[in-house]
N, C-alpha and C positions, 0 to 999 in steps of 0.2 A: 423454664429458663428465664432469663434477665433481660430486658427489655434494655432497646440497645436504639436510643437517641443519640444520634452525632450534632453535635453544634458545634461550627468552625469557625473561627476569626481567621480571615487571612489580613493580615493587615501589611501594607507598602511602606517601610520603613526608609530610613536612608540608609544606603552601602558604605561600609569603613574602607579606604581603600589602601595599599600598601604600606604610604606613605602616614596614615593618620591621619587624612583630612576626608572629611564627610563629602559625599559626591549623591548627587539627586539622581535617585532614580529613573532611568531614558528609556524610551521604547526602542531602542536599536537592532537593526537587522537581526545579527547575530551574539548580542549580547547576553549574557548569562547571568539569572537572578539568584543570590546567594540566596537561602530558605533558613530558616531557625524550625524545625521541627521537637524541638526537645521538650516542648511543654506538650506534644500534642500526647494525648492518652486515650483507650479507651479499657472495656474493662477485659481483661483477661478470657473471653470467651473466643472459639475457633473460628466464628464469624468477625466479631473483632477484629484479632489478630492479621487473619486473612485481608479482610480491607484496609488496615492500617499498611501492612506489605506494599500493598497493591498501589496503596496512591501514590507510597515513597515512594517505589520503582515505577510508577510513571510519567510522574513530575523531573526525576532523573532521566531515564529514556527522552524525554521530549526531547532536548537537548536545551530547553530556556530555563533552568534550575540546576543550580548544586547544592550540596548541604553546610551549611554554617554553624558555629556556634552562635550562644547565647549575644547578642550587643554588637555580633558583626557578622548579620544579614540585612539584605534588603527587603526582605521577605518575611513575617513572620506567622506561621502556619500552627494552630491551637483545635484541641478537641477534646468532646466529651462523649458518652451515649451509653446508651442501653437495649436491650434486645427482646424481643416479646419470645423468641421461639420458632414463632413464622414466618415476620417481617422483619425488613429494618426501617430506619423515618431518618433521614437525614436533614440538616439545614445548614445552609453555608452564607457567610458574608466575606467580603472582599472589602477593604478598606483603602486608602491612597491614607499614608499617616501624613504627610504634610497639609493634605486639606480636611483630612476625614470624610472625601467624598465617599459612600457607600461603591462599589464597583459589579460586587454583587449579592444580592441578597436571594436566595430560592431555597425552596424546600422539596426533599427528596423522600420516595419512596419506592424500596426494594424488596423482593420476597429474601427472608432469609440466607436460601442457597443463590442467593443475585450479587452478593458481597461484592466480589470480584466486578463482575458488569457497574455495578454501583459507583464502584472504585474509579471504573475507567469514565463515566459521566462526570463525577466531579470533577477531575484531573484537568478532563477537554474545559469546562466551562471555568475551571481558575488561570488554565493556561490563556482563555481568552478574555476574561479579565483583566489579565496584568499584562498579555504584550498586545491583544487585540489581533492575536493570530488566531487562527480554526486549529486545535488539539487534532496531535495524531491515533490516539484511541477512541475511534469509529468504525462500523463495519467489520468486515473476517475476510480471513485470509484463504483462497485454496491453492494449492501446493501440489505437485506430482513429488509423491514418495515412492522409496523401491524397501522397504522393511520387507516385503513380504518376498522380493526376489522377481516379482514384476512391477511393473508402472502404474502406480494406481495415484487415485484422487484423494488429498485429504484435506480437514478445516481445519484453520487454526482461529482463536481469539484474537483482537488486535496488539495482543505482547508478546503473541508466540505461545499461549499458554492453550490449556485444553485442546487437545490435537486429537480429532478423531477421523476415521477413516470413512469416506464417502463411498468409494466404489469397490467393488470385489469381481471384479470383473475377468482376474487370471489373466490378463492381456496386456498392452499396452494403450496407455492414456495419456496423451499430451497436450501440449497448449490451452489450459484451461482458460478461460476469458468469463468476467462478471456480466449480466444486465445489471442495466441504471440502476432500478428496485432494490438488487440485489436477493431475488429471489430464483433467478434460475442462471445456470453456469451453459456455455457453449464449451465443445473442448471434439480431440481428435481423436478417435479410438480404434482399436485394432480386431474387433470384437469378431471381425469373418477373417482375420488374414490379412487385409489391408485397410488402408483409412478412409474412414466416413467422416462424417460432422456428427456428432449430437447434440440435444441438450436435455440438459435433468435439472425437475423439480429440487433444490436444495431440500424442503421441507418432507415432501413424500419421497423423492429417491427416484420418480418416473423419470423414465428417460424417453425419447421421441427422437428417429431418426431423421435428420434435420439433411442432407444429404447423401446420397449415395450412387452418383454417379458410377459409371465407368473410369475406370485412371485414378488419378487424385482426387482427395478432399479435404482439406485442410487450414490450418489456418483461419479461423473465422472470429470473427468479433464484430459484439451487439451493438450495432446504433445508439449515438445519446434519447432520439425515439423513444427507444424501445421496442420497435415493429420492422424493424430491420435488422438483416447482417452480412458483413462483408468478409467473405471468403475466395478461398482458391482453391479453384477448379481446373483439372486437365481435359476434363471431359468434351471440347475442343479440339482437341490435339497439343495444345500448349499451356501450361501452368499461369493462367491470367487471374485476374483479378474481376470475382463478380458482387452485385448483391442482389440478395433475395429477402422476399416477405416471409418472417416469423410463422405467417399463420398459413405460408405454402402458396403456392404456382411457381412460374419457370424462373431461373435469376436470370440478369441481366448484366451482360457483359461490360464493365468497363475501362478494363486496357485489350490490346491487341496487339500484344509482343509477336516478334520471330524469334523461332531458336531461342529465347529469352525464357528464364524461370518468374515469377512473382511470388512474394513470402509475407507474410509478418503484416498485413494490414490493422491500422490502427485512427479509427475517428476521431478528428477535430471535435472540441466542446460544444461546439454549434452544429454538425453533423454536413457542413457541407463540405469537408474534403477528407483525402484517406492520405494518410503517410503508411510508404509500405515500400518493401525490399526490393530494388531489380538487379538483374546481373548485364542490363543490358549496355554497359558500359565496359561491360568484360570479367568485374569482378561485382562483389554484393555491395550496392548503393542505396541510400535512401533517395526515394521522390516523392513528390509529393502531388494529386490530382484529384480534379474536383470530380464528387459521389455521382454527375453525369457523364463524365468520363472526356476526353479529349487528350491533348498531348500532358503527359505526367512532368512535372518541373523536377530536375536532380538537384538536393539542398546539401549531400557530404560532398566534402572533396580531400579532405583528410584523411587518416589511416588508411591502412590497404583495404581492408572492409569494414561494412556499419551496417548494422542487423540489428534485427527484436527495438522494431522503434513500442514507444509507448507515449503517447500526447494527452498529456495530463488536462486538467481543468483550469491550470495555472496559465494555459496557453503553449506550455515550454513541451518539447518535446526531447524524453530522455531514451537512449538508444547505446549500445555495443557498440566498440573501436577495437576493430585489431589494431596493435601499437607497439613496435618493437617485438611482435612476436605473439603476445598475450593481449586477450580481450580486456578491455577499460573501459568506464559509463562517465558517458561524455554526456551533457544538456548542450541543447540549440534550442535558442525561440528564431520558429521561423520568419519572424515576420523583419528581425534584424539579420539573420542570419549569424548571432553572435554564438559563439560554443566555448564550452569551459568542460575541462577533465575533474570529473572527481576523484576518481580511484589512480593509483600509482604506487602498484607491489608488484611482485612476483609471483601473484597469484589471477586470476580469471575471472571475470565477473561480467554474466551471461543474464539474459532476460530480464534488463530494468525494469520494473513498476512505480507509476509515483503513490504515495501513500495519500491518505485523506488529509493533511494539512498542507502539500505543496512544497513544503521543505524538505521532507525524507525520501527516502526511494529502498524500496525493496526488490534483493537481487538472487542471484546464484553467483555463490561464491566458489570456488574449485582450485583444491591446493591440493599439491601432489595425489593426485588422483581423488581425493575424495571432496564432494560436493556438499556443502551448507546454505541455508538458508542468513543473509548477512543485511543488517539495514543500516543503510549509507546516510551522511547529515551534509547538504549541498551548501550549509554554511562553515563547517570544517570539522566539526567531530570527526574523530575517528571512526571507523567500521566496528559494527558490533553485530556479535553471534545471535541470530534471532530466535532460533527453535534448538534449544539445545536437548533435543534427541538423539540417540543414535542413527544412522542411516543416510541413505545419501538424498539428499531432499533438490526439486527444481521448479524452474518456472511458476514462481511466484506469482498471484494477480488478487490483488487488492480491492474490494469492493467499497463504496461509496457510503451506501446503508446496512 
């Protein structure tokens, strides 16, 4: 086979704008870089092909790129290569055309069947070249799917693509949550009848029973550590919130509701406090309480309920509103207490996740009964379908690495 060298010129040109006047190039929030890809080529092979796919669609998904013609982009995107058979060697540069500062120069190397992966490395490191943002293709995604007519566990790549099935377990599997690493999954399973904690090796499939209390277990999620996790337990008599050591002994309690449920905890970037669901208000609230526990702070006061927080690394933390009837993904940074809606349809959208670059959020989407996997753009894209499979797919969570 043909040996398959890519060499890119990305070079920053200036944007034509409506009017026909030449407008410089900005790094703005939510601004969008036109792209001229029409020179870019590579040779006709399946690997080729493949990665050429791949980068358009995710230089487009990012949401900082559209496509242009010839002389009215600000972007323009060129390539060459060849393929040995087993490898591919890529190299890419980055230009600013008004100074000719270089932005980026690196050289790439993937095995053949790595196209794709290839694809999504370049994508991230031009996306931060030209806005100075972190690319959202990083890490995988695991997902509760029912294809098979129970709740199981499955990956995805980070475009929704390559989906395979992690668990077979004929049971039900919920609340999947990532470690930091990104090498082993916590989640709730149904494996005796009722729910325990596990967690499983991604790479081998072991699993290890991480709780099994009497009553509940649920809900848990890994420390930014890595040596901890925070879950909810009944085993008390009441649905509280504890954490416990990865490597085992007893957890350690800390809230101490009455008659109150606990849900949905979720670690701060710095690991010193937990945002997580109470009803002690009468209906499901977010609070918020430091990992030694004492009195929990209440941070909603809007919609009749706010569920499934998730506190990104952004600081922000993006969470579920019932809102007129139907669930919507609101962001708050707690530390302003400011919130803004991103979704507003007639459709549902349950278990936020924020993605690896801070901007996206990945949800469950739910429209007349059927469930999708959808990723939402907090600068204002519209919603787009993330795993287009059949099935009804949930609870989203995004890993880091």
């Amino acid at each position: 086979m043909k040996r398959f060298l890519l060499l890119f010129v990305l070079a920053a040109a200036y944007a034509i704008s409506p009017a026909g006047a030449q407008v410089r190039v900005t790094k703005g929030a939510g601004q969008k870089y036109s792209i001229d890809w029409s020179t870019f080529s590579v040779q006709p092979t399946a690997a080729g092909a493949l990665f050429k796919k791949t980068l358009q669609d995710d230089l487009t998904k990012s949401g900082w790129f559209i496509p242009a013609s010839a002389g009215r982009a600000a972007v323009i995107l060129q390539g060459t290569g060849e393929d040995s058979g087993s490898s591919l060697e890529a190299k890419c540069y980055v230009y600013e055309a008004s100074s000719r500062r270089n932005l980026l120069s690196k050289r790439y190397n993937a095995k053949e069947n790595d196209a794709r992966q290839l694809a999504h490395q370049i994508a991230n490191d031009i996306i931060e070249a030209v806005t100075g943002q972190k690319g959202l293709f990083a890490g995988r995604l695991v997902l509760v799917g029912r294809r098979t007519g129970r709740k199981e566990l499955y990956l995805c790549d980070p475009d929704g693509q390559n989906l395979i099935q992690l668990t077979k377990d004929n049971s039900i599997s919920l609340a999947p949550k990532w470690s930091p690493d990104g090498q082993t999954i916590v989640y709730t399973a149904y494996l005796k009848g009722y729910p325990d904690l596990y967690t499983i090796d991604v790479a081998s499939g072991n699993r290890t029973k991480l709780a099994g209390f009497p009553g509940l277990n649920t809900s848990a999620a890994i420390a930014p550590n890595g040596r901890e996790v925070a879950m909810v337990l009944s085993k008390d008599g009441n649905p509280d919130l504890y954490i416990k050591n990865l490597r085992g002994g007893e957890p350690t309690r800390v809230t101490s509701g009455r008659r109150t449920a606990a849900a949905s905890p979720s670690w701060s970037p710095d690991g010193s406090r937990i945002v997580f669901v109470s009803d002690q208000s009468g209906t499901p609230q977010l609070y918020i309480v430091s990992r030694d526990g004492g009195a929990p702070k209440r941070i909603t006061s809007r919609g009749a309920q706010n569920v499934a927080p998730n506190w990104g690394s952004n600081e922000l933390i993006v969470y579920s509103s019932l809102v007129g009837g139907r669930f919507q993904v609101c962001v708050m940074d707690p530390n302003t207490m400011e919130n803004k809606q991103i979704t507003a349809d007639d459709s549902n959208y349950e278990d936020p996740c924020w993605a690896p670059d801070g901007r996206h959020i990945v949800c469950c989407r739910t429209h007349q009964y059927h469930s999708a996997i959808y990723l939402l753009d907090t600068l204002g894209d519209p919603p787009i379908a993330f795993i287009e499979i059949p099935g009804d797919w949930f609870s989203p969570a995004w890993s880091a690495k």
